[in-house]
N, C-alpha and C positions, 0 to 999 in steps of 0.2 A: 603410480603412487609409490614412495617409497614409507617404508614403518619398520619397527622393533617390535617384536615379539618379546613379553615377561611375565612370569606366571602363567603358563601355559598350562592347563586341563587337558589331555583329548580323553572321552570315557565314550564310551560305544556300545551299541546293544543290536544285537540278532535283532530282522524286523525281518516278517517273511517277503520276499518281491514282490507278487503280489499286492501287498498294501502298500509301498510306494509307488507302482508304477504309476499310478493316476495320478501323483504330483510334478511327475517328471513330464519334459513340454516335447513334443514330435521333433525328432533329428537326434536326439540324445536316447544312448542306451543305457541305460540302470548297470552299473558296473556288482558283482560277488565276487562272496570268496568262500570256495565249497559251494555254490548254490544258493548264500544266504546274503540279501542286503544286509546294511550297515547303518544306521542313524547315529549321528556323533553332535554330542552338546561339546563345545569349546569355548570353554571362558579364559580370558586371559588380558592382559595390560599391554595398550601399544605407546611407544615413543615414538618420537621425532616423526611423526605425520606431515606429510606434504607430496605435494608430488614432485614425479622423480624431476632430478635436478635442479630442484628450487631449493635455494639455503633458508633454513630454520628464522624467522622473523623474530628477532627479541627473545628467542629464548625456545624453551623446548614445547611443544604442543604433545598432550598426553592424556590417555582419556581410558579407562573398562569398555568391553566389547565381549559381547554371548552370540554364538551364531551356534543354529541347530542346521546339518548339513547330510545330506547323502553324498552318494560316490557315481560318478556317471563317465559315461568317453561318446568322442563323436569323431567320429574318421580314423578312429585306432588311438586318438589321445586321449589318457584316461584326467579327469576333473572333479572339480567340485560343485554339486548345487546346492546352493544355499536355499532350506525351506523360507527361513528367516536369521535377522542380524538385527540384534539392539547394543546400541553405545550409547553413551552419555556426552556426543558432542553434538548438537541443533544440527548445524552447518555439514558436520562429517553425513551427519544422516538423509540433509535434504540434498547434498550433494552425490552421494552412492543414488539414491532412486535416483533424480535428474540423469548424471553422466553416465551412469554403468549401467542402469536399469535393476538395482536389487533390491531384495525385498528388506532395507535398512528402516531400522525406526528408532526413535530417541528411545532411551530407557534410563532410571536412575542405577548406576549399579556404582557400586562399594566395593573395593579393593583394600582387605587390609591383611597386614603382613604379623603375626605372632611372634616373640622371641624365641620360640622351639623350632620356627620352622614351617611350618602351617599358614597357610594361607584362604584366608574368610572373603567368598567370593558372594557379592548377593545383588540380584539384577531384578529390577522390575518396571514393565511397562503399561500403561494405563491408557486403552486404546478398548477398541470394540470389544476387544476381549484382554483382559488380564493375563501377561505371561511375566510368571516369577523363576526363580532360581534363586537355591542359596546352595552352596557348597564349601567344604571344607577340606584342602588337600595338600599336599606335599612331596618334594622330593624322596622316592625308595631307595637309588639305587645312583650310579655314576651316570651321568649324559651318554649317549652310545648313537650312534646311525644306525637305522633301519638296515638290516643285513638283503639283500636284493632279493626277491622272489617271496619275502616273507612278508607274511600276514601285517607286521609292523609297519613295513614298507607301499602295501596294496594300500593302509589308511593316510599316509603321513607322504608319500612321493607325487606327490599333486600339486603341479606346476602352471598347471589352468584352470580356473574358474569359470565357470556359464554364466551366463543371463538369459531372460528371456524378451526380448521388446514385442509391443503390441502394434500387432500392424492390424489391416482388414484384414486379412485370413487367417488371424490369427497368433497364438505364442510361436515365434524361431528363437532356434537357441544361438545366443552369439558369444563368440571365444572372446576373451579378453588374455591377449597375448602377454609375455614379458613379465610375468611373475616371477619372482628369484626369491630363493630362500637361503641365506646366510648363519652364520653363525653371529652372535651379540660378543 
């Protein structure tokens, strides 16, 4: 797939291991830093949706996306596993669970942008259980790269993604190669 990343959130909270290992599936190790997992809500705006090397159909395809997400590796590559992902495109959604196997589900979510700078993020889905989000955030500081070895870097240098597909014996985690990240 190729996308744009806009309005980007990453916000992170100490979780002890412990209470994510149970959600992480056999073959994947739970990645820290110091010792402690990591749970990260990202909300954020994608463009130009399609997969890779397909040109844009009439015009741009663009939609809100919230994904709640740990940190994990499997064979020394460190990733991401997504607890959950809600976006506000039908198709984007039944297509992620069908093709990738993830745990994607429609949600209404609002993307609006303030003249100070601020940007009003609010996402909700209406499913067996109710998961909202509403946030409110903005650029601090100059855009910068993750400096290598650092804690910025252990959250945001994540080149793979997992899944897990259901077979008889159960959840394997499967690598979904070829993820690139660019600058807009």
């Amino acid at each position: 797939m190729a996308q744009s990343w806009h309005d980007l959130l990453f916000a992170h909270w100490p979780v002890p291991a412990e209470q994510l290992q149970p959600l992480i599936p056999a073959g994947l190790q739970l990645d820290t830093w110091d010792g402690t997992a990591w749970l990260g809500v990202v909300p954020f705006r994608m463009t130009h949706v399609r997969p890779l090397g397909v040109p844009l159909p009439g015009g741009r395809i663009a939609y809100g996306e919230i994904n709640v997400r740990t940190y994990v590796s499997r064979h020394g590559r460190p990733g991401v596993w997504f607890l959950s992902l809600h976006g506000q495109d039908h198709l984007a959604a039944w297509a992620a669970r069908r093709a990738f196997h993830l745990p994607y589900r429609y949600a209404r979510v609002r993307v609006r942008h303030a003249a100070d700078g601020w940007v009003d993020f609010a996402s909700r889905h209406d499913g067996a259980r109710t998961a909202l989000f509403r946030g409110r955030y903005r650029l601090t500081g100059p855009v910068s790269f993750a400096a290598p070895g650092s804690f910025e870097a252990f959250l945001t240098d994540r080149l793979s993604l997992y899944a897990a597909r259901r077979r008889t014996d159960g959840p394997t985690a499967a690598h979904l190669p070829g993820m690139r990240l660019g600058s807009a």
